[in-house]
N, C-alpha and C positions, 0 to 999 in steps of 0.2 A: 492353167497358166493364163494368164490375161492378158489384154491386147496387149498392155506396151511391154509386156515380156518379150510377144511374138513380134513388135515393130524392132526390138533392142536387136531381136537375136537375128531379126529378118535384113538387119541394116549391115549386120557384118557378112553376114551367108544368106546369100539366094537360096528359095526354091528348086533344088535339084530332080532330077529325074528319078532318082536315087534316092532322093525322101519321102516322095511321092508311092514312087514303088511298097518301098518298103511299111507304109501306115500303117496300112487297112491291116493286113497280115500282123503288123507286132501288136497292135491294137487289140485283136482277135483273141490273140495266145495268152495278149493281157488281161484282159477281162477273164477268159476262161482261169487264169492262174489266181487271178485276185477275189472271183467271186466267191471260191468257199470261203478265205481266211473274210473276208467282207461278215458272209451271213456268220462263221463263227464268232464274229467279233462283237456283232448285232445282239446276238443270243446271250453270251456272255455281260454286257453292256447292259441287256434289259435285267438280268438274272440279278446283274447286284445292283442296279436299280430298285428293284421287287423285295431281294431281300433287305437292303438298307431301309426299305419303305416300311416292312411287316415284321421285321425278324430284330436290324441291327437298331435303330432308332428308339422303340418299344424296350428293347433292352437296355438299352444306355441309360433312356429315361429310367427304367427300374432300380438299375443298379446307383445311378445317383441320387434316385430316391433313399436306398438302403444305407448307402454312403452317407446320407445328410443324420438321415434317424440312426442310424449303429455306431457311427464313428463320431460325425463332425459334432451334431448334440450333444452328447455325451462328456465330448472331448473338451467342448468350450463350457456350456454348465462345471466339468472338473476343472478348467483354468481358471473362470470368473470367480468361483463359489469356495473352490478348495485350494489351487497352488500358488493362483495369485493373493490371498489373505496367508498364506504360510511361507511366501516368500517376502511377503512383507513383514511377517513378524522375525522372520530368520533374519532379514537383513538388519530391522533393529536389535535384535539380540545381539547381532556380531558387532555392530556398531558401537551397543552399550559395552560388550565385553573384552573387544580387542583394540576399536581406533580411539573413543572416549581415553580410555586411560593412557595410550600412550602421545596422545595429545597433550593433555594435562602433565605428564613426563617431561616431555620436550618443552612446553610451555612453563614451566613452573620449576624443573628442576635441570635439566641440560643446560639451556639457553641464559640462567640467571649464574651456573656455575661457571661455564665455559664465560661468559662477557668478565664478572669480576673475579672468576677465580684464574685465567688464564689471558683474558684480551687486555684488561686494562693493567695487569704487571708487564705485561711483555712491551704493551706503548712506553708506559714507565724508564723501560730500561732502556730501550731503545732511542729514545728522548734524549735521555739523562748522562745512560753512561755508553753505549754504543755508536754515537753521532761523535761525539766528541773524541772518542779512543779510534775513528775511523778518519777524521781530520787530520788527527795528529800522525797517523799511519800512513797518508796519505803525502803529507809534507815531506815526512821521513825520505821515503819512498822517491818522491819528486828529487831530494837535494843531497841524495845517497846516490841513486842508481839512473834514475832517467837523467840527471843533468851530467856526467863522467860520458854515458854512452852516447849523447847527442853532440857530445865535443869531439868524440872520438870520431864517430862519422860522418860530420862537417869537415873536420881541419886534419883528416889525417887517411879516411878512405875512400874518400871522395875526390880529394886529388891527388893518388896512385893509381885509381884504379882509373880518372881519367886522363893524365899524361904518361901513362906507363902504358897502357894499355888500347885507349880507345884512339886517340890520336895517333898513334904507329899505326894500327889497322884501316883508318880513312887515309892516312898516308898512300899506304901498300893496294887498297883498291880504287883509287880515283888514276894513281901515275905509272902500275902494273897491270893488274889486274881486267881494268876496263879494256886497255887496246888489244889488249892480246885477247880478250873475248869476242870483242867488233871484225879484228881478223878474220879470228876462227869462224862466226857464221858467214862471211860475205862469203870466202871458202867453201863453207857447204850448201850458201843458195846457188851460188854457180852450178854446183854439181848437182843439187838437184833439180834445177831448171831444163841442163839437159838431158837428164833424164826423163824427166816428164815431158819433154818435144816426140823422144824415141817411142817412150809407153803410150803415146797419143796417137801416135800415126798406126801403130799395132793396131789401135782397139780401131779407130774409126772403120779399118781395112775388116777386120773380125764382125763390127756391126753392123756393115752392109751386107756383106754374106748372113748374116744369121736373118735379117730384115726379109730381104728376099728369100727365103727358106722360111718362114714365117708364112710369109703371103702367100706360096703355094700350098704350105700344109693348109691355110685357114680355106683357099678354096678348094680345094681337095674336101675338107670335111662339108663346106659346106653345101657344094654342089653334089656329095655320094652319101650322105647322111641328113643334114639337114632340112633340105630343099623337099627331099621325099617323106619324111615325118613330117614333116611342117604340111604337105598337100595331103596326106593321110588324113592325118586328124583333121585338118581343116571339111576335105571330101568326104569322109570314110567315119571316121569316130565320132565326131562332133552331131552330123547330122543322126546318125545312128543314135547316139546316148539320148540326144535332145528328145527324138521322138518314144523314144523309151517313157523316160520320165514323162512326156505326154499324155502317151497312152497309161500308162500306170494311173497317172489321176485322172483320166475320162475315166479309166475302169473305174477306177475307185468310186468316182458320183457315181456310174451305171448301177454296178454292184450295190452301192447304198439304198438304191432307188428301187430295185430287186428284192434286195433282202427285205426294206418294211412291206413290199408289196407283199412277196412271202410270209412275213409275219400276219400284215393285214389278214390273208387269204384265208391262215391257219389258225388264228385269231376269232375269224367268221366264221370259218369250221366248227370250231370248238365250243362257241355259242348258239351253233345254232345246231349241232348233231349232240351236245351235252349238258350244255348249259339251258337253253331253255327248256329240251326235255326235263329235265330233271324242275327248276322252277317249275313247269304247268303240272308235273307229279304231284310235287311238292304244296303245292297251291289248291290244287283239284281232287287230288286222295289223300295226301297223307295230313294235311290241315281238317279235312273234315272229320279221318278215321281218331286223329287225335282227339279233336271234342268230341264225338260220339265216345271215343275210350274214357275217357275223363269223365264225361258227364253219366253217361249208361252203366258203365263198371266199376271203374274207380271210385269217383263220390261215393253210389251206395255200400261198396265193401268197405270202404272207410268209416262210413256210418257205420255200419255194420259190426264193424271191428271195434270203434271207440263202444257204442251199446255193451257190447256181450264185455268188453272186458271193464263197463261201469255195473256189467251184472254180477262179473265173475268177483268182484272186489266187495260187493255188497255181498256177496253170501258167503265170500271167506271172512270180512267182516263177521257177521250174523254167527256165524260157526266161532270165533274166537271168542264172544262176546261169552256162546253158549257152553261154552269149555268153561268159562272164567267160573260164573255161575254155576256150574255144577261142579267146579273145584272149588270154592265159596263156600255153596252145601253140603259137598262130604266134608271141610274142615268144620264145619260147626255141628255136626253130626259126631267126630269123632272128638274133640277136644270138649265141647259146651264152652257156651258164652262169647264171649271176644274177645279176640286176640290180645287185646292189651290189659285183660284184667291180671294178668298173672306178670309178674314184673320178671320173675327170675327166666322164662324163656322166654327165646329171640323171637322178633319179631316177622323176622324175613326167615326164607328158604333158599338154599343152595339157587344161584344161577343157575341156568340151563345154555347151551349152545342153540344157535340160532337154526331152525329147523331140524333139530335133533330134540329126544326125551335125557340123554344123558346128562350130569351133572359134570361141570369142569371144578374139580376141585382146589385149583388152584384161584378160582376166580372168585370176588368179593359177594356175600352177600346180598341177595338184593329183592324186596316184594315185586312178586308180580301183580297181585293189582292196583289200581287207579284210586284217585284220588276221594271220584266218588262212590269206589266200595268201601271203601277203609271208611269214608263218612256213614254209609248205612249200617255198616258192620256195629260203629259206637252207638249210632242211635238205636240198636238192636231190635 
């Protein structure tokens, strides 16, 4: 809390004895209660720091790597290249095959039927012979029925209904009705004036007692309840809660200030009981045992390995070659001549499986030798 927290809070409540007292002590309990949640909080704080650093960051970037190349590529080459050229061809196809012609409909056959097959008879008629037959319905109408009823109720209900009717009734309330109504209220302001003199003097009498019974309930409450809650909190709660929350955020900086020292301390530990053991290991034996392994072991078995097996392929070579040729020799030993002087047998022999002497009978024909036996074979 800062100074003018402490001027704000200092202007309405003094320094008590009482606040005093009580500091150091809820201060104390405080810190001890807040320090572990502080360092668990420290720990956890760094922990997704660390991982957001190494774990969650490295992964986002990957996955929106994946995202770019498996979906969004993909997805936009298929809209550019494929559904926007087929949405544009669909859209002219619909174009051509459904609004074109009913354009041309509308334009060329509705609109030319409907104006002279139906707009310009119906002006026609209406011009010609419905203007005229509505005039004259009209006249009728006026010198038939409106002019009989307009006479009727000018000169024959309109003075009955107002000398028979309306004049007796201003008669009967201007030279009856009026005094005998002016009577009757002065009649009942009388009587309720004095009654409201009677009901006046009641209540004023009722609202002095209730006034006074008022005043002692309020001090009643106020000096046996208020007075003492109101100096509680003021004395008691106030200065108690305020130092709470004080002490809470001292602990809280103390705690903070703890906790990285903690961390610092375990930190230092940890590089310097594992961390640079392991670097000067890592630096001083296992970097050298690696090149000596590499260079002393590795290289030459590797050499070693590629040799023998560009020896072992040269003599399996050599040996196939030496197969071919003394199979070469017993065919020309057993047949005479070469192979292609006789036209009526094949030229080839049953395939063989591959690392096997068996024949696969179902599989095609084929010479096993080369190109340039079959050439020395002709030049015999």
């Amino acid at each position: 809390m800062d100074a003018s927290k402490h001027q704000a809070l200092d202007r309405y409540e003094p320094d008590t004895a009482l606040t005093r007292l009580i500091r150091i002590p809820v201060r104390i309990v405080v810190l001890v209660l807040v320090l572990p949640v502080r360092m668990v909080w420290d720990l956890l704080a760094a922990g997704w720091h660390a991982a957001d650093r190494t774990l969650l960051r490295p992964l986002g970037r990957g996955l929106a790597w994946l995202a770019d190349t498996l979906v969004l590529t993909p997805l936009s080459w298929l809209f550019t290249h494929v559904l926007t050229p087929l949405a544009l061809a669909v859209t002219w196809l619909a174009t051509a095959l459904f609004i074109w012609p009913w354009i041309g409909l509308w334009r060329y056959v509705v609109v030319p039927v409907a104006k002279y097959g139906v707009a310009v008879p119906l002006v026609w008629l209406y011009g010609t012979v419905l203007t005229p037959l509505g005039h004259g319905a009209a006249w009728l109408f006026t010198t038939l029925v409106v002019g009989p009823v307009v006479g009727l109720w000018r000169y024959a209900l309109v003075p009955a209904a107002r000398y028979g009717v309306i004049v007796p009734l201003v008669w009967l309330y201007g030279a009856v009705l009026t005094p005998l109504g002016r009577g009757t209220a002065w009649a009942l302001d009388r009587v309720w004036q004095g009654t409201a003199w009677v009901l006046g003097g009641v209540w004023k009498g009722l609202a002095a007692t209730g006034r006074g019974l008022g005043i002692a309930v309020t001090w009643l409450v106020m000096t046996l309840l208020v007075a003492p809650a109101s100096r509680l909190y003021r004395r008691v709660l106030a200065p108690v809660g305020r130092e709470i929350a004080d002490a809470a955020e001292v602990a809280w900086r103390i705690a903070g200030y703890l906790s990285r020292a903690v961390g610092r301390g375990i930190a230092w530990l940890f590089r310097h009981l594992i961390g640079v053991p392991v670097a000067w290991a890592y630096r001083t034996v296992c970097t050298p045992l690696g090149h000596f392994v590499r260079d002393a072991l590795w290289a030459p078995a590797r050499r070693a390995a590629l040799e023998a097996g560009r020896a072992a392929r040269g003599a399996l070579a050599a040996a196939r070659e030496t197969v071919r040729q003394a199979r070469r020799d017993a065919w020309r030993a057993l047949v005479g001549g070469t192979a292609g002087a006789r036209s009526g047998e094949p030229l080839g022999v049953p395939a063989r499986t591959l690392g096997s002497t068996t024949t696969v009978p179902s599989a095609a024909q084929a010479p096993e030798t080369s190109l340039l036996d079959e050439k020395l074979v002709k030049q015999g």
